[in-house]
N, C-alpha and C positions, 0 to 999 in steps of 0.2 A: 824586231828585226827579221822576224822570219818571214821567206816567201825568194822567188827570183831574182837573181842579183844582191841578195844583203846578205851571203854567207862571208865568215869572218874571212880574210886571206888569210896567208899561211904570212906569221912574221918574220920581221926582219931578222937575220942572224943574229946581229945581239943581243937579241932578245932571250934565244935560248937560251945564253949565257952567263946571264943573272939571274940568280935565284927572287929577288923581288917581280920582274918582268914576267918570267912565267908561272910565278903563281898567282898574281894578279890575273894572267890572261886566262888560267885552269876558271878561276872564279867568274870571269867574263865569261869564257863558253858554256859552263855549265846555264847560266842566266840563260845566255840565247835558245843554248838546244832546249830547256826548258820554258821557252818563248815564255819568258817573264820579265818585268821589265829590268833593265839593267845601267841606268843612267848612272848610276854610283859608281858601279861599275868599270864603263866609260871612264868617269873623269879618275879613278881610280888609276888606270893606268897611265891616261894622259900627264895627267900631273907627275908622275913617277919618272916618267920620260923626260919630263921637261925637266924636272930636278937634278936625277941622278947619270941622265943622256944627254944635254945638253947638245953636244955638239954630231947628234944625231937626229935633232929636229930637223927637218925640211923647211928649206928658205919660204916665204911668204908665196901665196898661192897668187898666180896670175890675176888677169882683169875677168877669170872666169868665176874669181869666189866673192861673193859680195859679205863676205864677212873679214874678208883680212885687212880692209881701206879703216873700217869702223875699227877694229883695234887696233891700228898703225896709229890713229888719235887721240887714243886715252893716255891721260899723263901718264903711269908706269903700267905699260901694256906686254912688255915682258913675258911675265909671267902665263898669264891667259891666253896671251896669243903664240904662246909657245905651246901652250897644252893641246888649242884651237890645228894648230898644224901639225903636232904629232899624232894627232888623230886618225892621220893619214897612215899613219904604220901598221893598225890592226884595225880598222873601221872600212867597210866599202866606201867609195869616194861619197854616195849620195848618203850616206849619214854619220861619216866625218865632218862633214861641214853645214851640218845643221847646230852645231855650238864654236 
């Protein structure tokens, strides 16, 4: 993730808040500043989000994400495409939505 425009943003307020969220996220930066790879990561926090924040997922991405029509189809897409869009909370947009 390292290089122009894929520095992690700064997250959401409740993020701070919960002790699982920012230590998951401690574990994600360290991966990045140490440009190695961190997919586990990633889905580390995504999933945490979509379990334990629920209703701080972000509604489904416009006709600009060609990934949220394919999980709007899977029989219990819930889950994954809940993770898919909380990605959006500590990932730059361009690699949020490459899962």
């Amino acid at each position: 993730m390292a290089g122009e425009g894929n520095e992690l943003p700064v997250p959401m307020p409740f993020m701070f808040t919960c002790d699982g969220c920012w230590q998951l996220l401690v574990l994600l930066a360290r991966k990045v500043a140490a440009d190695a790879g961190c997919f586990a990561e990633q889905i580390n926090v995504a999933r945490h989000i979509a379990t334990e924040h629920p209703d701080e997922v972000p509604e489904p991405h416009g006709d600009d994400c060609p990934l949220c029509p394919k999980y709007a189809k899977l029989p219990e897409p819930a889950d994954r495409w809940a993770e898919h869009r909380a990605r959006d909370l500590f990932l730059p947009e361009g690699v949020a939505r490459l899962l």
